[in-house]
C-alpha positions as CSV (number, residue, x, y, z in Angstrom):
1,X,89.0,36.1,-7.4
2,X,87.2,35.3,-10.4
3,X,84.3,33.1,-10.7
4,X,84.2,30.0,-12.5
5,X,81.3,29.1,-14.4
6,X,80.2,26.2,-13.9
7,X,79.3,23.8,-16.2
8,X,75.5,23.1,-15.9
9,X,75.6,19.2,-16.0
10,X,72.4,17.7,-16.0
11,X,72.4,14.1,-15.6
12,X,70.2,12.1,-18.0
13,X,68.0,9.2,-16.7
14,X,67.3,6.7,-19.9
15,X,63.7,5.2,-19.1
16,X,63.6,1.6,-20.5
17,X,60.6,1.1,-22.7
18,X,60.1,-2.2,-20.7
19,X,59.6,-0.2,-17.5
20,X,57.3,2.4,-19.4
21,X,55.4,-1.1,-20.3
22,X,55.4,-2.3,-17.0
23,X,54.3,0.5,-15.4
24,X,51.7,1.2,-17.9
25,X,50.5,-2.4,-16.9
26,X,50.6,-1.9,-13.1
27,X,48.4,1.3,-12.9
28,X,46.0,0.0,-15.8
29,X,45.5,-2.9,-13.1
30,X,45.2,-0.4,-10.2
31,X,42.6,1.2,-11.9
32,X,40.4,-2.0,-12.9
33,X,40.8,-3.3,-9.2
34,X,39.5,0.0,-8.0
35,X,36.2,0.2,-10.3
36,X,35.9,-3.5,-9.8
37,X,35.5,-2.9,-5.8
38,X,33.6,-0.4,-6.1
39,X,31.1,-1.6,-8.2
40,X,31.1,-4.8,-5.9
41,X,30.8,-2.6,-2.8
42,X,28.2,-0.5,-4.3
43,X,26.4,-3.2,-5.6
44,X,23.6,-3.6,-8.0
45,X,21.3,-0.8,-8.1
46,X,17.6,0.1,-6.6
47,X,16.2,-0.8,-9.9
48,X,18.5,-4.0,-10.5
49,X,16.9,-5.2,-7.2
50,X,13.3,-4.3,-8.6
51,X,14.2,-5.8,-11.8
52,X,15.2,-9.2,-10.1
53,X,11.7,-9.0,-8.1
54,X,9.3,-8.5,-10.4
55,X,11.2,-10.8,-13.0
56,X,10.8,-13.9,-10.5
57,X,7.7,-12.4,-9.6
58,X,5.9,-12.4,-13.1
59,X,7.4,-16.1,-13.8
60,X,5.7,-17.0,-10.5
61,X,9.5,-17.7,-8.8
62,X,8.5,-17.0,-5.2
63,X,11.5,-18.4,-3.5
64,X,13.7,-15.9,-6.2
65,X,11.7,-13.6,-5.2
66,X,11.5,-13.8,-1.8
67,X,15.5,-13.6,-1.7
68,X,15.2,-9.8,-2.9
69,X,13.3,-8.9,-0.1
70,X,14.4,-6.3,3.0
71,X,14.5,-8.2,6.5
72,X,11.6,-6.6,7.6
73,X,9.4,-7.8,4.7
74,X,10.2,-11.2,4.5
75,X,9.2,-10.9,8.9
76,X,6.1,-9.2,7.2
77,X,5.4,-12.2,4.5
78,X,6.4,-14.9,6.9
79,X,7.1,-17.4,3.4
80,X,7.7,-17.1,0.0
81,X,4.4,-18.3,-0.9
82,X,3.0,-15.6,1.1
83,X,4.1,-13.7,-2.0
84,X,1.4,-14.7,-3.7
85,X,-1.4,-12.8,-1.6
86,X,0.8,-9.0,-2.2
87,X,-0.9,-6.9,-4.9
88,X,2.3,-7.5,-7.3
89,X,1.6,-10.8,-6.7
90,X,-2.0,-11.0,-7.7
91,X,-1.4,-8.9,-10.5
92,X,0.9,-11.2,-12.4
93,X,-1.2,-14.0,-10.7
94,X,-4.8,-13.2,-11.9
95,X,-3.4,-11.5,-15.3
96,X,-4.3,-8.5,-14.3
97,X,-0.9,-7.4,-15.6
98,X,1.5,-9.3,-18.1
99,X,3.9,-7.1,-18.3
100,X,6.0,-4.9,-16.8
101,X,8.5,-1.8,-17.2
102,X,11.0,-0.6,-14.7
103,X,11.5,3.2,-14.2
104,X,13.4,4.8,-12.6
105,X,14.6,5.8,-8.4
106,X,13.6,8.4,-6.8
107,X,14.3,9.5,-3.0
108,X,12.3,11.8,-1.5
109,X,12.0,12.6,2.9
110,X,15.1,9.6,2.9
111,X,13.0,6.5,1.5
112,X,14.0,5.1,-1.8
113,X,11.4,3.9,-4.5
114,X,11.4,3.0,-7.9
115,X,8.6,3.4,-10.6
116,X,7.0,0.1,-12.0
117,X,4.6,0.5,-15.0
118,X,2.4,-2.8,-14.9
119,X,0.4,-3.3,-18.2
120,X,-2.4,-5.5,-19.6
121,X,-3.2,-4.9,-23.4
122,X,-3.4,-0.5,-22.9
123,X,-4.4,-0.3,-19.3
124,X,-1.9,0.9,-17.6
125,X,-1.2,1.0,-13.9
126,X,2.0,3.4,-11.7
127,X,2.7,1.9,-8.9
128,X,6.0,2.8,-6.3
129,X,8.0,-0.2,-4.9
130,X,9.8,0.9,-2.1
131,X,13.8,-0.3,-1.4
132,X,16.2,0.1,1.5
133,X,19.8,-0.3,1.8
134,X,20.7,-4.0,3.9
135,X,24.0,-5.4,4.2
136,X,25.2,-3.3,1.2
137,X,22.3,-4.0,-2.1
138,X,19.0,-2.8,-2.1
139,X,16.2,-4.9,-1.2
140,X,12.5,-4.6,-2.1
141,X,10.7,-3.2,0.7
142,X,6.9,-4.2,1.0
């Protein structure tokens, strides 16, 4: 018996270049919806959250501020003009401080805080605001 050889046939698949388009478009929009949830999920960061509060803080926005607040601060201030009476507050309030400059987070023993610089003219004052983690964003912990 004598072996045939067999032709090696090899079927060719022709890709459309709309399908090449197409699926260049479906996973570009699989990969947007992905960052886009988790950014959303994530949400904004420690410092954002800071940010926010000492921005409505400094402009004398209590009830802005308030809103950035942890549960268990805002049980602890009772109001937002209770604001007003933190030492953040009277800073801004008295002019001890006109200006601020966020730094950056730092966790250390599983709390969260974020550096604030608070500055009138060259004095220049450190201070840690504490955050926690509620409902998924960082709130400003007092």
């Amino acid at each position: 018996m004598s072996e045939r050889a067999r032709p090696n046939r090899r079927k060719e698949r022709r890709i459309s270049k709309s399908a090449v388009v197409v699926s260049a478009a479906v996973f570009t929009a699989v990969v947007a919806l992905a960052v886009a949830l988790f950014l959303v999920i994530r949400g904004p960061s420690a410092t954002s959250a800071v940010s926010a509060y000492l921005a409505a803080m400094q402009a004398g926005e209590y009830d802005a501020a308030y809103a950035e607040l942890s549960e268990n601060a805002k049980d602890s201030i009772r109001s937002p003009a209770g604001l007003r009476q933190t030492a953040i507050g009277a800073a801004f309030a008295t002019g001890v401080a006109d200006a601020y400059e966020v730094g950056p987070s730092r966790t250390e023993a599983g709390r969260t805080s974020v550096e604030v610089r608070l500055t009138k003219g060259s004095t220049e004052t450190v201070v840690r605001i504490s955050v926690v983690r509620e409902g998924g964003r960082w709130r400003v912990e007092l």
